[in-house]
N, C-alpha and C positions, 0 to 999 in steps of 0.2 A: 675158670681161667680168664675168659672174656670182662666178667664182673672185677674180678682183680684189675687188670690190665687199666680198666677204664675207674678204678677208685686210684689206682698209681699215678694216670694221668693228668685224672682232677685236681688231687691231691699234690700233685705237682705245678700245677700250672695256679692252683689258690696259693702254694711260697712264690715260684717266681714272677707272677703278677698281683697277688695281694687281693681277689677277687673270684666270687664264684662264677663268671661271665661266661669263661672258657667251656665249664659244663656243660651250658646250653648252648655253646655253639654263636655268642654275642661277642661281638665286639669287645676288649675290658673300655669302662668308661674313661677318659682322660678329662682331668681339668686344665682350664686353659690356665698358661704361665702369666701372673701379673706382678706387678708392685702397687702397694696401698699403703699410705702415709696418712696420718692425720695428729693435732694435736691431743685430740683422745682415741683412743683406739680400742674396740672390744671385739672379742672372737667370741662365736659360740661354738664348738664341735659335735654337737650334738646334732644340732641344724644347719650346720655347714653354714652360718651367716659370720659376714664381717662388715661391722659399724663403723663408722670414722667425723669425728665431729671437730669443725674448726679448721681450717686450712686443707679440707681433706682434698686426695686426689689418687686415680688410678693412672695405670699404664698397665697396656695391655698390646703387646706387638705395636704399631705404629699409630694408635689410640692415645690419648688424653685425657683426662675427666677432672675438674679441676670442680671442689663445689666447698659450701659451706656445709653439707652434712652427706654424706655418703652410705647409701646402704646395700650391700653385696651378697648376695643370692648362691651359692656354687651349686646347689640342686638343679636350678636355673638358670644359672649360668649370665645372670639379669645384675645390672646395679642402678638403682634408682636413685637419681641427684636432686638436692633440695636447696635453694636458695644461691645468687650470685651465680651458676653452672657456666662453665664454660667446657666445652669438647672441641678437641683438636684433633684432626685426622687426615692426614697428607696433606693436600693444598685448602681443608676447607676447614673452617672456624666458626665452631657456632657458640651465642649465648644467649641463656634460657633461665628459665625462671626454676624450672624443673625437668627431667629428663628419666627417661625408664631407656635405657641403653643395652643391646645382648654384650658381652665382654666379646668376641668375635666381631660385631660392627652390621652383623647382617641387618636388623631391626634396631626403631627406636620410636619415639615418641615423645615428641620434646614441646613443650608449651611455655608459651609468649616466648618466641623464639626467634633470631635473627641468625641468618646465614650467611656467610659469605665464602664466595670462593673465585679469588682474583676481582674481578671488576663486576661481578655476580651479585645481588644480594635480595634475600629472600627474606621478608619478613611474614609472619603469622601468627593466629591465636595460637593454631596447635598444628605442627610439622613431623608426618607421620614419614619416617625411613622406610622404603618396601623395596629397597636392592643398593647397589653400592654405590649407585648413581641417580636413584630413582627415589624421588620425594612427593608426598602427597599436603598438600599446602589446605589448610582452611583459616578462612577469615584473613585474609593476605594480600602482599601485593608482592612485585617481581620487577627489578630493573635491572641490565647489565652497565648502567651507568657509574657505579663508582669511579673516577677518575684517582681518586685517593685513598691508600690504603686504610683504614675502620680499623681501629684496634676497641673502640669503645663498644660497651654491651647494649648502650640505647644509639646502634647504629640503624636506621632504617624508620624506626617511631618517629 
């Protein structure tokens, strides 16, 4: 009876969540919600990857990802940006050369990078994200002199 009980349950919880998670007592996994645009676009389902070349760009909760070639991870939940990147994320704006981003905002690693945020601006070779407000700068310098808002990507060089 106990072995029934608990294959009805399984077996229930793999229709109403689409996963074996619940058996073992896990979490089911969730992917984060985005939007992904690009002039080319390829999915693979196999590997849960999505391409985007040419105008690409994500959105992801109040995120941005704006690049010339876009590569999307959902195993990983990672999207690595390739050439012209720009990232947009509440008050702060950055542009890079390349960028390996989590779609959640916790981590990143963004190279030849320029930061700004308000009168803020942070340029470096390579600008490592380690919390929401917490950046690790190499090969860099740091003023809060902007007097003028920076829209340009060779702000700070």
């Amino acid at each position: 009876m106990i072995r029934l009980y608990r294959f009805v349950l399984s077996f229930l919880c793999f229709i109403l969540i689409g996963d074996f998670a619940c058996v073992f007592g896990a979490e089911p996994k969730t992917e984060i919600a985005l939007q992904f645009r690009a002039d080319f676009y390829e999915r693979n389902l196999k590997n849960k990857t999505e391409k985007g070349r040419g105008n690409a760009w994500i959105k992801s909760g109040e995120r941005e990802i704006w690049a010339d070639y876009i590569e999307l991870d959902r195993t990983t939940n990672k999207a690595t940006a390739n050439g012209n990147v720009r990232l947009k994320e509440n008050n702060i704006e950055i542009f890079c050369n390349r960028a390996i981003y989590t779609l959640d905002g916790s981590e990143a690693i963004l190279e030849e990078a320029t930061l700004l945020a308000g009168s803020l601006v942070v340029t470096g070779g390579k600008i490592t994200k380690l919390g929401p407000r917490r950046y690790e700068i190499q090969e860099g310098i740091y003023t809060n002199c902007n007097t003028i808002p920076i829209t340009d990507r060779t702000a700070g060089h």
